[in-house]
PyMOL Python script that loads the backbone (N, CA, C, O; Angstrom):
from pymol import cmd

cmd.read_pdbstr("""\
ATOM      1  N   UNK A   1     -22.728 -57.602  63.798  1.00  0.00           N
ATOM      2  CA  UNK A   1     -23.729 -56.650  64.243  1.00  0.00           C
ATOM      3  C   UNK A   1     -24.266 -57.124  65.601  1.00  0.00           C
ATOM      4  O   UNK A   1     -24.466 -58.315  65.841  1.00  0.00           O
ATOM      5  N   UNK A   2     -24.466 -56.240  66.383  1.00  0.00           N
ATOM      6  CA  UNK A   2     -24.658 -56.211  67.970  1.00  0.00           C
ATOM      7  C   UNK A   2     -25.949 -56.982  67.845  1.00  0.00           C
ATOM      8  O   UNK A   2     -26.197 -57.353  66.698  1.00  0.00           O
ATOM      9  N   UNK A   3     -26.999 -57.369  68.966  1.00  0.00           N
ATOM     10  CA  UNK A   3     -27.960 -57.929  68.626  1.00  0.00           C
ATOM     11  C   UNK A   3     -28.886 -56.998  68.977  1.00  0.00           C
ATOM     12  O   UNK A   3     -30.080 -57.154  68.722  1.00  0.00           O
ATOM     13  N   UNK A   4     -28.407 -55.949  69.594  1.00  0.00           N
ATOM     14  CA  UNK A   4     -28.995 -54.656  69.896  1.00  0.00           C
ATOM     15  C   UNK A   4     -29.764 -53.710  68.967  1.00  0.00           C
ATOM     16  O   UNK A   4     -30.903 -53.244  68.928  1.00  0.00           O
ATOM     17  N   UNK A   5     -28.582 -53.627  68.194  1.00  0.00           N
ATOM     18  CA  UNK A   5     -29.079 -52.719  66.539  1.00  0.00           C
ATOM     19  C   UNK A   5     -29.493 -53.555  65.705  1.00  0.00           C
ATOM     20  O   UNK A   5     -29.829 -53.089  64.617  1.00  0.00           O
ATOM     21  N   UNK A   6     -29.615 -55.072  65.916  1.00  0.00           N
ATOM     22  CA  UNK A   6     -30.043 -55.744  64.499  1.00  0.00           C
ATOM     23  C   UNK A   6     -31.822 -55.953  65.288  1.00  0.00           C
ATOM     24  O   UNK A   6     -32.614 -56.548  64.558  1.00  0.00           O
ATOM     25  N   UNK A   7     -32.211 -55.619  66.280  1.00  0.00           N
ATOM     26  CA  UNK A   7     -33.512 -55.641  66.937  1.00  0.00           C
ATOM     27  C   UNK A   7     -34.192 -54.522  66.550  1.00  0.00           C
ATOM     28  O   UNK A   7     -35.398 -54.488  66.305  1.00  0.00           O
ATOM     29  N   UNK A   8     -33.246 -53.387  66.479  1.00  0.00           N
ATOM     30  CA  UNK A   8     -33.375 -51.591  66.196  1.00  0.00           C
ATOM     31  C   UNK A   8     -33.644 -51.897  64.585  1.00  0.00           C
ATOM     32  O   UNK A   8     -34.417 -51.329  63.814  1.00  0.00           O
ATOM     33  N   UNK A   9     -33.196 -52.436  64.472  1.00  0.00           N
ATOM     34  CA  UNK A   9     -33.071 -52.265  62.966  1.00  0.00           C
ATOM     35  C   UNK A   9     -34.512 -52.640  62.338  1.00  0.00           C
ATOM     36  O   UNK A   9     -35.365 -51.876  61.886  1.00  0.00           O
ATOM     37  N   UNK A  10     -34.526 -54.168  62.457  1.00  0.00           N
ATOM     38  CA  UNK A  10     -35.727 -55.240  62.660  1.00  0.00           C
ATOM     39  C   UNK A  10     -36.788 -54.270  62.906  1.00  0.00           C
ATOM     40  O   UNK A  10     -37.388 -53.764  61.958  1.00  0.00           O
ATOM     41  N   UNK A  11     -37.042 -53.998  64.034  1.00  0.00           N
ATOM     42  CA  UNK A  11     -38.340 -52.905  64.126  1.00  0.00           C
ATOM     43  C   UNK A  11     -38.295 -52.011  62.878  1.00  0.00           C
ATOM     44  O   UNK A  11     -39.101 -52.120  61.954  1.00  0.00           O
ATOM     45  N   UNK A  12     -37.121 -50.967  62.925  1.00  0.00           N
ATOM     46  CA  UNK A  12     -37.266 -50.147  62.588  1.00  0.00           C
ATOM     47  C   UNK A  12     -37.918 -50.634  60.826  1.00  0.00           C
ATOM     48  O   UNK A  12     -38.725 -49.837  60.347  1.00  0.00           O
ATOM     49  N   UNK A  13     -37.659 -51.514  60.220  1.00  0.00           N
ATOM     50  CA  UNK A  13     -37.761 -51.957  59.164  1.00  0.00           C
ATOM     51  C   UNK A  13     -39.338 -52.063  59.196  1.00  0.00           C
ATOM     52  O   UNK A  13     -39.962 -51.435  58.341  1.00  0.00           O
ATOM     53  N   UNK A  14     -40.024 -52.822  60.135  1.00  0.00           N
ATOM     54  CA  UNK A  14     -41.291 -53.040  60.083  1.00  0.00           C
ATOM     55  C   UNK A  14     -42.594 -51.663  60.567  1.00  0.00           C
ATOM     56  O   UNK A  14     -43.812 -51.569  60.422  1.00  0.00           O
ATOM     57  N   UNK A  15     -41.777 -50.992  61.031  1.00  0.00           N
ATOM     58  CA  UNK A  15     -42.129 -49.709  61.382  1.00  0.00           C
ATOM     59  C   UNK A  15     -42.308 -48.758  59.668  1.00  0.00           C
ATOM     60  O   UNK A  15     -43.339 -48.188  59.312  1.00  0.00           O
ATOM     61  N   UNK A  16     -41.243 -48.819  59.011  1.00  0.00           N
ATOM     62  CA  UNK A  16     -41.344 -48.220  57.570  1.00  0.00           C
ATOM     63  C   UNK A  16     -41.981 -48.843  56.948  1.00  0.00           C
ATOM     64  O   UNK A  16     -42.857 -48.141  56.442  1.00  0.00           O
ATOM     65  N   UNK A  17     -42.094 -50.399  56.515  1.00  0.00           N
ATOM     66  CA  UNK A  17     -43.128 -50.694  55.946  1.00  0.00           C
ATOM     67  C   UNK A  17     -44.022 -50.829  56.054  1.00  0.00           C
ATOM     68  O   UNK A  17     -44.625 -51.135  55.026  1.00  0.00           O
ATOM     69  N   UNK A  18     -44.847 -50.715  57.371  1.00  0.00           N
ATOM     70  CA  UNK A  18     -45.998 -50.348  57.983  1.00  0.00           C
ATOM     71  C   UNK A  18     -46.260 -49.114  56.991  1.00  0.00           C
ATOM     72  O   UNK A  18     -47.123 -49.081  56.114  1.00  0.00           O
ATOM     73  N   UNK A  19     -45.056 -47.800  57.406  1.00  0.00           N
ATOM     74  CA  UNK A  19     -45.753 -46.725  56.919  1.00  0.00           C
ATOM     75  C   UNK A  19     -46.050 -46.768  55.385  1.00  0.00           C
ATOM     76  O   UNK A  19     -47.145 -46.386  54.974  1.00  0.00           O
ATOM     77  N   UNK A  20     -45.285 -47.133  54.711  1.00  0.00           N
ATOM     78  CA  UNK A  20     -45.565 -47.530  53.410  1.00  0.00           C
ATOM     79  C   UNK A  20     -46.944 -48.160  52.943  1.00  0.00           C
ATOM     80  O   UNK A  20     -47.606 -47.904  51.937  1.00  0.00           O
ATOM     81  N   UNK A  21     -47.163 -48.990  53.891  1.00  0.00           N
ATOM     82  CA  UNK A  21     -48.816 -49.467  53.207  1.00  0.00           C
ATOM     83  C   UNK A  21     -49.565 -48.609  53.641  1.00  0.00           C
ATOM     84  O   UNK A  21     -50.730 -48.671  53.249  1.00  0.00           O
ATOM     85  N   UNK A  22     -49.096 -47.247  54.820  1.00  0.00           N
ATOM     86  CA  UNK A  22     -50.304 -46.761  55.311  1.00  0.00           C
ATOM     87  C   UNK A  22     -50.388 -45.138  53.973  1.00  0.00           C
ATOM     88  O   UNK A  22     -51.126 -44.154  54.031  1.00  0.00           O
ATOM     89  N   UNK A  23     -49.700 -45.365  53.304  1.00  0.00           N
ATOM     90  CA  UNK A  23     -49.817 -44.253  52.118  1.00  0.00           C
ATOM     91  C   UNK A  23     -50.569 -44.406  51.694  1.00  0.00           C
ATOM     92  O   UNK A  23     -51.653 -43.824  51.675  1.00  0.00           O
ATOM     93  N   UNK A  24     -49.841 -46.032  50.794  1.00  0.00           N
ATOM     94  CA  UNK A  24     -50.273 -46.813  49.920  1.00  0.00           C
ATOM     95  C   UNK A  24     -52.586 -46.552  50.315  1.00  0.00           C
ATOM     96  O   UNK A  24     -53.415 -46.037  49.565  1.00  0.00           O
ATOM     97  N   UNK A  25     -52.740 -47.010  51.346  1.00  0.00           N
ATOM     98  CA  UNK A  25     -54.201 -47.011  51.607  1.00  0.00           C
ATOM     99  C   UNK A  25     -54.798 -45.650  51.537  1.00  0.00           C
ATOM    100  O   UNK A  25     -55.895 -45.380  51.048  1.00  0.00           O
ATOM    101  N   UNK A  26     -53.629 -44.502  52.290  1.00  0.00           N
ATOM    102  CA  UNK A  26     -54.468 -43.454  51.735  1.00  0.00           C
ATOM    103  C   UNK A  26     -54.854 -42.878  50.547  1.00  0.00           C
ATOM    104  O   UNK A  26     -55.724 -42.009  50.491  1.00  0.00           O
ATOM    105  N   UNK A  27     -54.032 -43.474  49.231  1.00  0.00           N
ATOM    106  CA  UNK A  27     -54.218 -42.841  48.702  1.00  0.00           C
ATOM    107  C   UNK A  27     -55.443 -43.589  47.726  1.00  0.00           C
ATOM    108  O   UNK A  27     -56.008 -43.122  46.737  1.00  0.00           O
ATOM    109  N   UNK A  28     -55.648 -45.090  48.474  1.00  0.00           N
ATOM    110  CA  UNK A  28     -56.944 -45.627  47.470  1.00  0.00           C
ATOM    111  C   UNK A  28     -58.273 -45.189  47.999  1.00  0.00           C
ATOM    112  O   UNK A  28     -59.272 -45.201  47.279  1.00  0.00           O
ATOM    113  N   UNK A  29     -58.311 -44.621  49.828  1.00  0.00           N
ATOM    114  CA  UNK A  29     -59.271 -44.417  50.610  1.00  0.00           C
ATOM    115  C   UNK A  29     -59.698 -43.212  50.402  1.00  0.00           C
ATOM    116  O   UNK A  29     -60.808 -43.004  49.913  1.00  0.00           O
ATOM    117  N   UNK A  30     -58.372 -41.688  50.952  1.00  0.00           N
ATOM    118  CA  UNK A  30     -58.903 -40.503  50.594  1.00  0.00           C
ATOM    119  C   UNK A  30     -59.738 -39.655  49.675  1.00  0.00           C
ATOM    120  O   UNK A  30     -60.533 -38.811  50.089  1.00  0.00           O
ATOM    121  N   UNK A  31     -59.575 -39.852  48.738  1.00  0.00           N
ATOM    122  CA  UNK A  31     -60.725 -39.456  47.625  1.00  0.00           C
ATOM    123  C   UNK A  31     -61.733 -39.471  47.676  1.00  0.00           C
ATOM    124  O   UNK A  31     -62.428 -38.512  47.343  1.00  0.00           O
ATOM    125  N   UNK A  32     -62.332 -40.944  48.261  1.00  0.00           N
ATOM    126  CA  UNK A  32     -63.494 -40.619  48.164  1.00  0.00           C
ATOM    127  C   UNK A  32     -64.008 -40.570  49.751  1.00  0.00           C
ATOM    128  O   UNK A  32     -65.213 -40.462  49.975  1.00  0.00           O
ATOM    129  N   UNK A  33     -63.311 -40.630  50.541  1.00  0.00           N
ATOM    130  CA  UNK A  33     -64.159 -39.691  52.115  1.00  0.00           C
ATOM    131  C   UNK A  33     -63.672 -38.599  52.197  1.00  0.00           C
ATOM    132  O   UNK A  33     -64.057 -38.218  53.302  1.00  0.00           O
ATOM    133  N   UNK A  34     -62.536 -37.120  51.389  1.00  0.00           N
ATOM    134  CA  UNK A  34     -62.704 -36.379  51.617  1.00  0.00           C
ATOM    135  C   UNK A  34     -63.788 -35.607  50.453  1.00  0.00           C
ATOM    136  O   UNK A  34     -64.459 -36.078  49.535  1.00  0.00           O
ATOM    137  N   UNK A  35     -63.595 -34.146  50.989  1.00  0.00           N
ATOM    138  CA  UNK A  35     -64.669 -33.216  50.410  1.00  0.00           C
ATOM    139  C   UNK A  35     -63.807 -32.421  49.234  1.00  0.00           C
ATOM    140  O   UNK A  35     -64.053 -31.265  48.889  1.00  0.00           O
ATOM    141  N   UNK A  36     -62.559 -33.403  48.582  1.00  0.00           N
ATOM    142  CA  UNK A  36     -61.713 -32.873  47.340  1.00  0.00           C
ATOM    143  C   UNK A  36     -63.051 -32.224  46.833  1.00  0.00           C
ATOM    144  O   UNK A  36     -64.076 -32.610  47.395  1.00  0.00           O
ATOM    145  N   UNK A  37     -63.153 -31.403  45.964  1.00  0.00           N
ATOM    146  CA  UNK A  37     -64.273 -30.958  44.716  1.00  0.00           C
ATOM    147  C   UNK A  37     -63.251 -31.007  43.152  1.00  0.00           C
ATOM    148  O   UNK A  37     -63.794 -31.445  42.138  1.00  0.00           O
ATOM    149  N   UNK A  38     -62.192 -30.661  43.110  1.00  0.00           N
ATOM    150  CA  UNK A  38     -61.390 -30.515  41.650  1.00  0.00           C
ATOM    151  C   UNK A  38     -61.002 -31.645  41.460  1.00  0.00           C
ATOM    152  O   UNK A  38     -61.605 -32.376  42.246  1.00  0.00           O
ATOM    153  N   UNK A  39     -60.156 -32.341  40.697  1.00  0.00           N
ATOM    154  CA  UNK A  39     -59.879 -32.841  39.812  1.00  0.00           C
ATOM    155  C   UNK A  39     -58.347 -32.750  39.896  1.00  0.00           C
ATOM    156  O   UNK A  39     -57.456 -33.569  39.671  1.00  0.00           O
ATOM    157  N   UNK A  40     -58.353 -31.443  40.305  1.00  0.00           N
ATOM    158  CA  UNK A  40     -56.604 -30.732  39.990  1.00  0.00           C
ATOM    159  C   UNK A  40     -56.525 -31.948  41.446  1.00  0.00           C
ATOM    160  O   UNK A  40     -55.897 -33.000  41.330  1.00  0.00           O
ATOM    161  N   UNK A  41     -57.215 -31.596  42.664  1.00  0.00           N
ATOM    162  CA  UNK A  41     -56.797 -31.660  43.725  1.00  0.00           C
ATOM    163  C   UNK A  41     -56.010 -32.884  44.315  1.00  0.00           C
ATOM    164  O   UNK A  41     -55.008 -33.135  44.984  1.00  0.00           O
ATOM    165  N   UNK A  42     -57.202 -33.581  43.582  1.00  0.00           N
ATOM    166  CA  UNK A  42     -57.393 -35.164  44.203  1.00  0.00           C
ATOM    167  C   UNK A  42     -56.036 -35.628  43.126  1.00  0.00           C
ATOM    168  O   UNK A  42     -55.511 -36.523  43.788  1.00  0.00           O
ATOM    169  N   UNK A  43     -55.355 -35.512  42.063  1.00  0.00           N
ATOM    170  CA  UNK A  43     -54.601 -35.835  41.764  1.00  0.00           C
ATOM    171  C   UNK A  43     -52.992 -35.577  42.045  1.00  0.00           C
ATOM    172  O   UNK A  43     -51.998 -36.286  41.888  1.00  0.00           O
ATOM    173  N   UNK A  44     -53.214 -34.119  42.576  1.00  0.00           N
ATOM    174  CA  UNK A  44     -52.100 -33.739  43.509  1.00  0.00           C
ATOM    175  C   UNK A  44     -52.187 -34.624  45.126  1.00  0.00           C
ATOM    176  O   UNK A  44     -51.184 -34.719  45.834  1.00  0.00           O
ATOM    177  N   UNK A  45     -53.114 -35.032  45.401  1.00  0.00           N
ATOM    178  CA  UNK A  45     -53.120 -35.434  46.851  1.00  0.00           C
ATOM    179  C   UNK A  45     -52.480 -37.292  46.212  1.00  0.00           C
ATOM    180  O   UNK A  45     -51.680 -38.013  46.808  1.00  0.00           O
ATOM    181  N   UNK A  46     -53.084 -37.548  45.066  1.00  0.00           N
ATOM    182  CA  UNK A  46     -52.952 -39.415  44.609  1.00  0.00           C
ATOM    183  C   UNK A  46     -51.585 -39.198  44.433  1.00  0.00           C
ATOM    184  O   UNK A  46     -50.843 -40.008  44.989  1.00  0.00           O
ATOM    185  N   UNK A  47     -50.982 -38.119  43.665  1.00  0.00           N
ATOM    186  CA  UNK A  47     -49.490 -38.514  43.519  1.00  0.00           C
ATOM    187  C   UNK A  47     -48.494 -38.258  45.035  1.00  0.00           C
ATOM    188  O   UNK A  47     -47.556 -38.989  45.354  1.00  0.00           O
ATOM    189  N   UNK A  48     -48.894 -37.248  45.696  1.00  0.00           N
ATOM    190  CA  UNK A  48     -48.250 -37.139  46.600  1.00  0.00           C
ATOM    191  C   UNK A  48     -47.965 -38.189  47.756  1.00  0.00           C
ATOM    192  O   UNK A  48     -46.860 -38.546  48.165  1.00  0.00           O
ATOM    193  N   UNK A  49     -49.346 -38.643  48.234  1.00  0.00           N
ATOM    194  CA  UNK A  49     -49.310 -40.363  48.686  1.00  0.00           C
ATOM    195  C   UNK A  49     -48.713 -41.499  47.878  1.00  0.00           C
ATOM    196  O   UNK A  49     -48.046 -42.242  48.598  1.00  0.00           O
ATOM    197  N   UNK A  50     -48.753 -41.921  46.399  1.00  0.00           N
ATOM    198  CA  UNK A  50     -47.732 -42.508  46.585  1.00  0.00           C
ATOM    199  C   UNK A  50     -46.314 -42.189  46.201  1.00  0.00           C
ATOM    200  O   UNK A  50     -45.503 -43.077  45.939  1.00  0.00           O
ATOM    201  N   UNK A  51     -46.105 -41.249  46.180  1.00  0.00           N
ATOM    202  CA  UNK A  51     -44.877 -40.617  45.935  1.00  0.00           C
ATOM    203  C   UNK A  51     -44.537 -41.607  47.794  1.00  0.00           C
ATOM    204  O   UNK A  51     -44.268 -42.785  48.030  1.00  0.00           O
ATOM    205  N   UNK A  52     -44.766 -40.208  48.857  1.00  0.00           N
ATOM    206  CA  UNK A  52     -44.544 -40.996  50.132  1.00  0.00           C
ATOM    207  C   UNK A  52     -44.967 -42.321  50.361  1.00  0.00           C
ATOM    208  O   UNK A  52     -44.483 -42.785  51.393  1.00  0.00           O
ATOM    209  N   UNK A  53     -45.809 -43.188  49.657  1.00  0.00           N
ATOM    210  CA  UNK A  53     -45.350 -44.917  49.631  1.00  0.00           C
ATOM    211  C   UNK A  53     -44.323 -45.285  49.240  1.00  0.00           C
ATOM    212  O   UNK A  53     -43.658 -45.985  50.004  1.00  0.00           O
ATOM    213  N   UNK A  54     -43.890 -45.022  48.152  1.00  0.00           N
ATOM    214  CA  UNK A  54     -42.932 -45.134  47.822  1.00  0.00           C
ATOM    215  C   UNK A  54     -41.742 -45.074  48.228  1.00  0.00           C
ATOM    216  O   UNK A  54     -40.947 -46.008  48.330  1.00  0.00           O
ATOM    217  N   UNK A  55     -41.571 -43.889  48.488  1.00  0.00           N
ATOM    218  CA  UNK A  55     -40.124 -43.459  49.621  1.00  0.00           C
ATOM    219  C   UNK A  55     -40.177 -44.271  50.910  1.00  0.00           C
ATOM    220  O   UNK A  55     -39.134 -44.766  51.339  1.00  0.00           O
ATOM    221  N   UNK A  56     -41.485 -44.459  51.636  1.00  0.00           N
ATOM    222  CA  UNK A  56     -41.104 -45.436  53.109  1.00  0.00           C
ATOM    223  C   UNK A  56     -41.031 -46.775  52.396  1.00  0.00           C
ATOM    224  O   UNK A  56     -40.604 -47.557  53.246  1.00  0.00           O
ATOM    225  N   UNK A  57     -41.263 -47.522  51.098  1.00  0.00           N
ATOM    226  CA  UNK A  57     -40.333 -48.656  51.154  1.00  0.00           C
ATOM    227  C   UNK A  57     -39.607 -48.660  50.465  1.00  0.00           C
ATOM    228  O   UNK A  57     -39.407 -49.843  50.188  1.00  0.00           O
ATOM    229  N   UNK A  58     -38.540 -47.619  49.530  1.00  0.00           N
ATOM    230  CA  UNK A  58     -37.509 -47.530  49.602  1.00  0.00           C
ATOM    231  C   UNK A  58     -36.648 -47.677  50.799  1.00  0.00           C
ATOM    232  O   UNK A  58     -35.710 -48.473  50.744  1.00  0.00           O
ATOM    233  N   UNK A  59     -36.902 -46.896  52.027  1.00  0.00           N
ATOM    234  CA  UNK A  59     -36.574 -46.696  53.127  1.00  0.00           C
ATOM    235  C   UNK A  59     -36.068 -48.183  53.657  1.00  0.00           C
ATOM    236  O   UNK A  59     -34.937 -48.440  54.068  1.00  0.00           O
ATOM    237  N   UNK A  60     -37.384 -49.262  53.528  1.00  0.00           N
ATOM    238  CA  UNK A  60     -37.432 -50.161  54.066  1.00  0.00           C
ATOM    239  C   UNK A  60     -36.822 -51.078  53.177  1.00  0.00           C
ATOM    240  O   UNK A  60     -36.879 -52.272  53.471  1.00  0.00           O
ATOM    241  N   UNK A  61     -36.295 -50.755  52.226  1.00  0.00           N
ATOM    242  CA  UNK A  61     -35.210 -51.764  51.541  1.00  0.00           C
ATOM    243  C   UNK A  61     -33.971 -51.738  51.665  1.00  0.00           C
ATOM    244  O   UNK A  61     -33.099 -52.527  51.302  1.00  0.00           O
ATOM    245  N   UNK A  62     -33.919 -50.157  52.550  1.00  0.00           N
ATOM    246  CA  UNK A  62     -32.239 -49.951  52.551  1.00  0.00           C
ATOM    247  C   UNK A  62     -32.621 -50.604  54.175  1.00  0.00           C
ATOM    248  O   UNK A  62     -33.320 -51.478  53.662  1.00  0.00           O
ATOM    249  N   UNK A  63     -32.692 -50.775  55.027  1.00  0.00           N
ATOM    250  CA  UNK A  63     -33.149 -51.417  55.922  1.00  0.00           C
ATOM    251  C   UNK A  63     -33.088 -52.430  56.131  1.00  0.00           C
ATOM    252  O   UNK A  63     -32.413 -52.951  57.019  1.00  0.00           O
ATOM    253  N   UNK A  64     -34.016 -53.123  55.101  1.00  0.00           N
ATOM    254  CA  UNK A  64     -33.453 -54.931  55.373  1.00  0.00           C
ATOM    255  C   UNK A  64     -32.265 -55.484  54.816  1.00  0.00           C
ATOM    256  O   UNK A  64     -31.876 -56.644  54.954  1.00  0.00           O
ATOM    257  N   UNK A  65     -31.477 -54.163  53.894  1.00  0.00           N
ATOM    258  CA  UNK A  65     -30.310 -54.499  53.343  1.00  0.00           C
ATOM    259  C   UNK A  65     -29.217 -54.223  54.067  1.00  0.00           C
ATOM    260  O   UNK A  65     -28.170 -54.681  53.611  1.00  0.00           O
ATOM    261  N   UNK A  66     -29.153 -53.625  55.033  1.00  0.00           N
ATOM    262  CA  UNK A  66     -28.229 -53.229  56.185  1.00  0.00           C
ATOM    263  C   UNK A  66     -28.222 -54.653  57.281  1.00  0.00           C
ATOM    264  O   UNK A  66     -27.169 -55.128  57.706  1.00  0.00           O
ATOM    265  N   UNK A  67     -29.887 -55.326  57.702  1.00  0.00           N
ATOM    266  CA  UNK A  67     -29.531 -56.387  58.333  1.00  0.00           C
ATOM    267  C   UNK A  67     -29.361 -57.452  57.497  1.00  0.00           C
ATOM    268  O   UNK A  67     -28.412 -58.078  57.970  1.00  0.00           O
ATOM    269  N   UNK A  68     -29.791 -58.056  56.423  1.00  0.00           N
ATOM    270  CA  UNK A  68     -28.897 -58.774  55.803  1.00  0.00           C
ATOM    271  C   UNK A  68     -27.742 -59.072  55.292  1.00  0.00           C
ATOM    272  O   UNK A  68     -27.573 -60.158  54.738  1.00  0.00           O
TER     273      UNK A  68
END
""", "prot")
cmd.dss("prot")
cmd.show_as("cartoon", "prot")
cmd.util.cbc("prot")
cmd.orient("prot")
């Protein structure tokens, strides 16, 4: 591997798991600074964040498994 794409890569890896914790936080933060009112809501918004945590470090496992 070039040292080009294993730099691309490298970022790109720390770039997804960045985004991954930044779910991860919304979904312990949002609740209670937005103006949810239901019940229904706030649990559609908790699964949907970490649903997308989830997926950016999936992301970031196929990632560090490509440069390793």
């Amino acid at each position: 591997m070039s040292k080009n794409k294993r730099a691309f890569l490298k970022a790109s890896s720390a770039v997804t798991g960045n985004l991954s914790a930044a779910w991860f936080a919304l979904a312990i933060i949002s609740p209670n600074f937005t103006a949810i009112s239901t019940t229904e809501a706030i649990i559609v918004s908790l699964t949907r964040d970490i649903i997308f945590g989830i997926l950016w470090l999936i992301i970031t496992m196929f990632i560090e498994r490509i440069i390793s």
